[in-house]
N, C-alpha and C positions, 0 to 999 in steps of 0.2 A: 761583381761585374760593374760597369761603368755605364753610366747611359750611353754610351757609344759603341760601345759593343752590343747590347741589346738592341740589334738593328736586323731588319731581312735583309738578303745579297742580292745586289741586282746582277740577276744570272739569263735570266728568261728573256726570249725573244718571238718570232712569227711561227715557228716550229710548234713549242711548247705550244701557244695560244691555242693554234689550231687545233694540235693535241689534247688537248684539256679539255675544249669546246668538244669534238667527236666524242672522246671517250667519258666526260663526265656527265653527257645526256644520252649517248645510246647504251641502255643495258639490256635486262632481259623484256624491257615491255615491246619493244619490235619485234619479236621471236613468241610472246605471248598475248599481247592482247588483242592480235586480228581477230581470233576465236571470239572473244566477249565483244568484240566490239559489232563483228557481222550476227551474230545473233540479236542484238540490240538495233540495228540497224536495217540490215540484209542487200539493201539494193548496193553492189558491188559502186557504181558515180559516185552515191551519196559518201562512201563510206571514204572512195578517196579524196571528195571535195571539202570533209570534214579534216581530214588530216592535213591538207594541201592551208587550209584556214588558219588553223594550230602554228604552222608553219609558219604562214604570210605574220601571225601575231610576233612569232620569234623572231622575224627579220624587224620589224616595224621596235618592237622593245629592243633589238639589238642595238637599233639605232640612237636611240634616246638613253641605253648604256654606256654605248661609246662616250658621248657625250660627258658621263657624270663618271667616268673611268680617267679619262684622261685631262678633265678639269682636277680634279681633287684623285690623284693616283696614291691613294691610301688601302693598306690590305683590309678585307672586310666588306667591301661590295656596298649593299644595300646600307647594312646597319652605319656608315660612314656618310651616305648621304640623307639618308634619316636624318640621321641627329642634326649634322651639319643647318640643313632645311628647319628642321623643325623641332630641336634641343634634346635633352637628356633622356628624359621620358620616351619620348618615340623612340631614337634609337635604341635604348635598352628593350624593348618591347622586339622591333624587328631584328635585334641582334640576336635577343638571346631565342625566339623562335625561328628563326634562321639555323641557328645551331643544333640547338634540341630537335628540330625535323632533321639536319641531316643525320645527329648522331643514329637516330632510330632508323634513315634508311640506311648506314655505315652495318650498322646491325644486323637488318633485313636482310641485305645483299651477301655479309660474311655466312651467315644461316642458311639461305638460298646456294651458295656457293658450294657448301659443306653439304647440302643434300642433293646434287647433281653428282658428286664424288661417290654419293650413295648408291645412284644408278650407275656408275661405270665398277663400282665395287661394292658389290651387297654387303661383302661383311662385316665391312667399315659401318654398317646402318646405326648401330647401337650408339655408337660413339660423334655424332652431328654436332651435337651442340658444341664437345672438346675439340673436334676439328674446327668449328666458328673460330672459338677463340682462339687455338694455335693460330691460325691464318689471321686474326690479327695482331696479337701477339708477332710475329712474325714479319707482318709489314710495318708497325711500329719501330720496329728493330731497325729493317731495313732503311724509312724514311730519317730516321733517327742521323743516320748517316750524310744526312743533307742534301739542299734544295737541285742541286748539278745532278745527282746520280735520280734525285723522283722524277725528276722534270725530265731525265733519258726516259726511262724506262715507261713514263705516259706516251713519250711518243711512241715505242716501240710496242706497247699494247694496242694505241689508236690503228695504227698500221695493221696488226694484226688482227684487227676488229674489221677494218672497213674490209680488207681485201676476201676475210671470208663470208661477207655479207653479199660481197658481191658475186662473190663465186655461188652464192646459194641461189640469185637471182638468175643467172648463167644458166645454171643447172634446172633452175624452174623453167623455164623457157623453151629449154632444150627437149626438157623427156617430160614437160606438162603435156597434158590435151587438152585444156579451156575447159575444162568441165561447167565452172561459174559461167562463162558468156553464153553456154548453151544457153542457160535453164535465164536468160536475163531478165526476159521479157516475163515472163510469171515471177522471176521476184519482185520486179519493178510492181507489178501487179497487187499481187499482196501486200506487199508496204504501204500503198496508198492508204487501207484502211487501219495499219498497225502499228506505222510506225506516232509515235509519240514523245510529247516536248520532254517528259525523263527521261525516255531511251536518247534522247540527243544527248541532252544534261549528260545522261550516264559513258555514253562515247565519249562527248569531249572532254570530262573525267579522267577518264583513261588515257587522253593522247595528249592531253595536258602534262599527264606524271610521265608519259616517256619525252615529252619535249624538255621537261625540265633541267637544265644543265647550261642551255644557251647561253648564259650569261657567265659561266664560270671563271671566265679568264679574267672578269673583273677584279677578282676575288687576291689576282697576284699582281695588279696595277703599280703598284709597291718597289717589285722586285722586276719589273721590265725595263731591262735597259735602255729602251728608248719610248715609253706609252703612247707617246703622243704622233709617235711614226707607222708603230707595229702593232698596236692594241686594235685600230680600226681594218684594219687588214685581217688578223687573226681572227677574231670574233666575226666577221662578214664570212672570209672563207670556210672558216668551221661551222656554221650558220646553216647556211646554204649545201654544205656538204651534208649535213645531217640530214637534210627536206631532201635532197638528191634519194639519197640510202635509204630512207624512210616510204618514199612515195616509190620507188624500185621494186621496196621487199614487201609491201602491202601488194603491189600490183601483180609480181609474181605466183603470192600466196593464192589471189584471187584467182589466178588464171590457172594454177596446176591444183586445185584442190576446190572439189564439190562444195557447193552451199551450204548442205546437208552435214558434213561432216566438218567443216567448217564452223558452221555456226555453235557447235557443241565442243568443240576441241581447246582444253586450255594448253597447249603447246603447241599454236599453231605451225611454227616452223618446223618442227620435228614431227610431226604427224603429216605434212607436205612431203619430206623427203620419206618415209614411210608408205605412203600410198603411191606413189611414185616407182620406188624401188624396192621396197620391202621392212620387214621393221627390223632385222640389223643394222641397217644405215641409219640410224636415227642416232647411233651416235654419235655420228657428225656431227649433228645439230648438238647434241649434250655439250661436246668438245666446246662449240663456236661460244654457247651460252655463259661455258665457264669463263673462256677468256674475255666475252663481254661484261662479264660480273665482274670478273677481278680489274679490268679497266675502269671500272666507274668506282668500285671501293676504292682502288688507288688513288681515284681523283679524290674523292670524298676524304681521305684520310690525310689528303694534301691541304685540301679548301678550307675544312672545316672550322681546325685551330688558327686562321689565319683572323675569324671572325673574334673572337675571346682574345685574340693577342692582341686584335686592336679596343677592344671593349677594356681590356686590361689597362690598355696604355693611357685611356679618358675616363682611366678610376670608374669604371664599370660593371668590372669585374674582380677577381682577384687579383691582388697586387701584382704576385708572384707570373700570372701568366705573362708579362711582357719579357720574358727571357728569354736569349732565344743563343743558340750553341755555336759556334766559330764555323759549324758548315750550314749554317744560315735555319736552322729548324726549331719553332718555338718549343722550346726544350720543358714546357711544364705544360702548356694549351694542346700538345702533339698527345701526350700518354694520356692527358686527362680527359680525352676527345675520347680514344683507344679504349678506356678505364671505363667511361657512360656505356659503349656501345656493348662492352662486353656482359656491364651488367642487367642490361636488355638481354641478353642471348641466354642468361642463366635463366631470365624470368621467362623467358619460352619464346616461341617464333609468334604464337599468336598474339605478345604484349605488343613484338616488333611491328606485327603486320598493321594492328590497330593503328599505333604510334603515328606509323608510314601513311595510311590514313589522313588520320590530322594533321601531318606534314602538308599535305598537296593545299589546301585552305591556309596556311600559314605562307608557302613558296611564292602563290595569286598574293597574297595581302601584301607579302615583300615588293611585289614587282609595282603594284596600284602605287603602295608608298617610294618606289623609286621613282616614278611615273612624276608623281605629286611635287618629290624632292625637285627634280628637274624643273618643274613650271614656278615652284617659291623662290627657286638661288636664281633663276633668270632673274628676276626683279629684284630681288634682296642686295643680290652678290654682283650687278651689272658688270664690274668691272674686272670680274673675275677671267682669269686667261681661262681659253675653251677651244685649243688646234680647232676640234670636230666638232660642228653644231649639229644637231638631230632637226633632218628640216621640218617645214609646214608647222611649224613653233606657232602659237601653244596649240594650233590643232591637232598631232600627230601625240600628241600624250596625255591631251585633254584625252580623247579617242579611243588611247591604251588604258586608262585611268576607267572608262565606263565600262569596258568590256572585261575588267578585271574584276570591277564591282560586279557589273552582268552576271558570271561567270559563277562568284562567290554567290550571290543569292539562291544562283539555280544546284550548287552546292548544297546550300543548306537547306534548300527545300526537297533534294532528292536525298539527301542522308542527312537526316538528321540527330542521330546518335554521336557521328564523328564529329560535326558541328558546334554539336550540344558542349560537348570536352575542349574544344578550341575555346568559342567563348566563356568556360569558365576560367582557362587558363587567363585572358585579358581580362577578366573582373580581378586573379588572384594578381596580378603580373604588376599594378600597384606599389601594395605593401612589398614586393619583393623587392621592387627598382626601391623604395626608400631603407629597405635594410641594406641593400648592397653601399649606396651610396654612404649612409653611416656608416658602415665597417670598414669602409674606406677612409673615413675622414680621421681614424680611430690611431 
């Protein structure tokens, strides 16, 4: 092939964006981690003032994306502004931990996927892990197919994600009896003396990993036929749609489903419609989870190799990944994305879950350094075209920059085992970036 052909298509538009944005950040953690989080927490305000904050970060980092998406509309996101900002080293560093977290939650979510299939058909159980990897095996195939037909089919999952989230909300509503706003006043009560700065830490934890995605669309800045019209639109509206759907299905949870049982329940959407109507129905919720899993693998297994093809293409990575197939899909960064995640799934769901773990510490570290990249190319790059400024410059990123730090500290002082394994990867991360760079020169 010709370096001319080795190019993305620009296909994608306001649809896609929004697509992408909804479905490559809401998965199973809306559907699961009200449970962990109101036992961590309990008082029903706090719990929504915490995720309504998570939120306002996602809109606020949205903004200072926009920004560094449609100045420099290269695929790869973060690790493109890295480098860009602050040379070879960082960005190999936020590239390739960019990747390696999502391949492991690519992983996670195919495993998690394959054992929901488990509860709708017990005797498929044995066979989890082989279903993981059919199913990705399978959308490998599919995406293989190129950028037109992935870019359908996200919309058509986000669609079918938001509208049964919302129907759940509907449904809470309707056949809930507030059981939480009874008992308010005695939790409110109790928390005063229990609640605690790691039970925060460990909340916001949690609603950090299901915010994660907001930024997704950056990722295809490349292949938007127009970025600098459609990118700030896309990403605001899928944004905002998620805090919408988020703060909806937290509220509903709250309101049709006891304290008590509540605070102990790790599915909390399906133990809601359960106590409500009975435990047949909980399949529903199974159903809703699957297709919210298979929306965000789908994104993930769109986004991921987009990072490595462009790591590829600035001698970063393997030569070979800058190729990419006549229906626009990098044809060696796609299966070799596919090829990591599978080999997590062999090594069991617990490597995954870990992995997934050390991801969320790596996701914050990418945003801080996008944060950063933003406040160096303002002054380095003055002259560089920018449609969309991110306002209240440098305060609005200086701001995003401390609270990502903030965030990361209380990280690693509430877990510090997944920590422990981050930072060694950035002592090993090094000698890595200097072998890559020799085998390249080779």
């Amino acid at each position: 092939m010709t370096k001319n052909e080795n190019q993305l298509l620009k296909l994608l538009g306001v649809g896609f964006g929004v697509a992408v944005t909804v479905g490559g950040t809401i998965g199973t953690g809306i559907l699961r981690k009200p449970g962990i989080i109101s036992g961590l927490i309990g008082d029903p305000l706090t719990i929504m003032m915490l995720w309504l904050a998570v939120g306002i970060y996602a809109v606020l980092g949205t903004l200072c994306a926009i920004e560094l998406a449609v100045s420099i509309p290269q695929a790869g996101a973060w690790y493109v502004y890295a480098r860009r900002a602050f040379g070879n080293y960082f960005g190999f560093v936020t590239g390739i931990t960019s990747w390696l977290g999502t391949v492991s939650a690519l992983g996670f979510g195919a495993y998690t996927l394959s054992e929901y299939i488990t509860l709708l058909m017990p005797a498929t159980a044995q066979y989890t892990g082989l279903m993981a990897v059919c199913l990705l095996l399978l959308l490998t195939g599919f995406h293989w197919l190129g950028t037109r037909s992935a870019g359908r089919s996200q919309e058509v999952l986000a669609v079918l994600k938001a509208v049964g989230l919302l129907l759940f909300v509907v449904v809470c509503f309707l056949f809930g009896g507030n059981p939480t706003g009874t008992d308010l006043t005695d939790t409110i009560q109790k928390q005063s003396t229990t609640l605690t700065f790691i039970a925060v830490i460990s909340a916001l934890q949690a609603i950090f990993y299901t915010y994660d995605g907001w930024h997704t669309a950056t990722y295809f800045s490349e292949e938007n036929t127009n970025p600098a019209k459609t990118l700030p639109k896309s990403m605001l509206y899928g944004v905002v749609m998620v805090i919408i759907i988020y703060m909806l299905v937290n509220g509903a949870i709250l309101y049709a489903l006891p304290h008590d049982t509540l605070s102990q329940s790790k599915l909390a959407a399906a133990d809601t419609i359960s106590y409500i109507f009975g435990d047949q129905y909980a399949r529903v919720i199974t159903i809703l989870l699957m297709v919210s899993i298979l929306g965000i693998v789908n994104a993930q297994i769109m986004f991921a190799p987009r990072v490595i093809y462009s790591m590829s293409r600035d001698g970063l990575f393997l030569k070979a990944g800058t190729q990419v197939n006549k229906a626009g899909t990098p044809s060696v960064a796609m299966p070799l994305t596919s090829l990591f995640s599978i080999m997590l799934i062999l090594s069991g769901k617990d490597t995954c879950s870990r992995l997934s773990d050390i991801a969320t510490f790596f996701f914050v570290l990418s945003y801080a350094a996008g944060f950063g990249a933003l406040i160096r190319l303002r002054y380095s790059e003055p002259e560089l075209p920018r449609p969309f400024k991110a306002p209240l410059f440098p305060l609005l990123p200086s701001l995003l920059i401390v609270l990502s730090l903030m965030f990361l500290a209380g990280a690693v002082y509430s877990d510090i085992k997944s920590s422990l394994y981050a930072l060694i990867f950035l002592v090993l991360s090094y000698p890595l970036f200097i072998l890559v760079v020799r085998l390249n020169k080779d």
